[in-house]
Each structure stands twice: as structure tokens, then as C-alpha cells.
N, C-alpha and C positions, 0 to 999 in steps of 0.2 A: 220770614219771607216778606215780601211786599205787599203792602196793602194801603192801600185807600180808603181814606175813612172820610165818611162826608158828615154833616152837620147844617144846623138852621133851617131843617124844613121844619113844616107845619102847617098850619090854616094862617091863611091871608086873608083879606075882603077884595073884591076885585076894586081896581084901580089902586093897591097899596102896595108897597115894595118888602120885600125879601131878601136879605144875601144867605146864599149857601155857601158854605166852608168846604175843603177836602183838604187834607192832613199828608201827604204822602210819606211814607214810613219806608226803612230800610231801601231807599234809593237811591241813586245817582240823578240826583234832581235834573242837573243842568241837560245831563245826555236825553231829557223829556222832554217831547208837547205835550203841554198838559189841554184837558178838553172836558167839555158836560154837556153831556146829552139828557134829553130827552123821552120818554117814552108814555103818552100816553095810552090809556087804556084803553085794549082793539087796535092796538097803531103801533106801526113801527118805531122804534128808536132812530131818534132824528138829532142832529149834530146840531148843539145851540152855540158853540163859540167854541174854538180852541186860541191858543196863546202859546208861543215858543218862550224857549228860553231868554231871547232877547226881546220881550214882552210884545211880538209883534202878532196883530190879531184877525182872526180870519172869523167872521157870523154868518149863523145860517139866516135863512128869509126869514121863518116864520118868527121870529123874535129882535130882529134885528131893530135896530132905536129901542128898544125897551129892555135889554139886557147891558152889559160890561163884564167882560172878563178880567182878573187880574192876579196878576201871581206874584210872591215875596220868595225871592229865591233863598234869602237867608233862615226861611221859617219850612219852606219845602212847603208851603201851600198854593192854593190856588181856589178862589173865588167867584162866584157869580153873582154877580148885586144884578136882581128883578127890579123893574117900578113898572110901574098902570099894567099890572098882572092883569090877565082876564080869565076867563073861567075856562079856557082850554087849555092856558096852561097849566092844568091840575095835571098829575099823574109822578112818576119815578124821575128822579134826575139822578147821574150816573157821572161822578169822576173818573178819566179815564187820562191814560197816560201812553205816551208811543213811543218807541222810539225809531230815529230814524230808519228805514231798513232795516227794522228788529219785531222784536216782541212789543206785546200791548199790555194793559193792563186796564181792569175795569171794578170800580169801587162795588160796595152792595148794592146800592142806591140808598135815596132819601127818598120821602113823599113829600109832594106839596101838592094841598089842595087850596083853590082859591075859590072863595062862598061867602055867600053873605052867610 
């Protein structure tokens, strides 16, 4: 079946960079946006970037200049390179995939916390 595999989280220091991985498995890549959310803790899950097939990319506010999405159609993945993280964004990040007028799909998540 489908599935979403994410990768590269961990502890950061605030102000240092991070890229997250997602792996998408048993998909029709191209028919996807792919996307990574957010969700901190107490907080709603909140949309940090998605990226079409034609690598065209839409951010949300609260990360916007400090995140990059990017995605390698021939490997079926899709990334999120962090820098000058801060400590809010600590919590679950969430590969999630759509597709047009379809079905969605959404990874386990990862953790990232950022701390001295």
C-alpha cells in the first residue's frame, strides 16, 4: 500500500539547519503534491510548504524564508531543508501527499525538536 516514510529529524540547536526526507512508496508520484506540515504541541497542524509535480511551490507564513521545499521526481521524494530553526519549531512534521480532486495521504510523522 502507500506509504510515507519520513526521515532526518532530531535535535537541532536554534539557529541551525535541518533537512527532512519523505520516501513516497507504492505511488504514482507525478499524479501528487507533495507537502509537510507541521504540528506543534497543543496546536493545530499547520501547512509549512507544499510543491507540485512541476516543482512549483506554495509556503505557509509561519516558516516562510526559513524553510525550501524540493522534490526529485525520479527518486519519488520530497524534502524540506530548515535553517535559523527556532524553538517553536519543535514538534511532528508530517509528509503528506494529494492528489488532485482525490485522495490524500499522510506520513507517521517525524520529531524535531530544536534546544540548546
Amino acid at each position: 500500500q502507500v506509504q510515507l516514510v519520513e526521515s532526518g529529524g532530531g535535535l537541532v540547536e536554534p539557529g541551525g539547519s535541518l533537512r527532512l526526507s519523505c520516501i513516497a512508496k507504492n505511488i504514482i508520484f507525478s499524479n501528487y503534491v507533495m507537502g509537510w506540515y507541521h504540528q506543534a504541541p497543543g496546536k493545530e497542524r499547520e501547512m509549512v510548504a507544499h510543491i507540485t509535480h512541476a516543482k512549483v511551490t506554495v509556503y505557509g507564513d509561519s516558516m516562510k524564508g526559513r524553510v525550501t521545499i524540493a522534490r526529485d521526481n525520479a527518486k519519488n521524494t520530497v524534502d524540506l531543508l530548515m535553517s535559523s530553526v527556532k524553538t517553536e519549531d519543535s514538534g511532528v512534521y508530517y509528509c503528506y501527499a494529494i492528489r488532485v480532486r482525490g485522495i490524500e495521504f499522510w506520513g507517521q510523522g517525524i520529531q524535531v525538536t530544536v534546544s540548546s
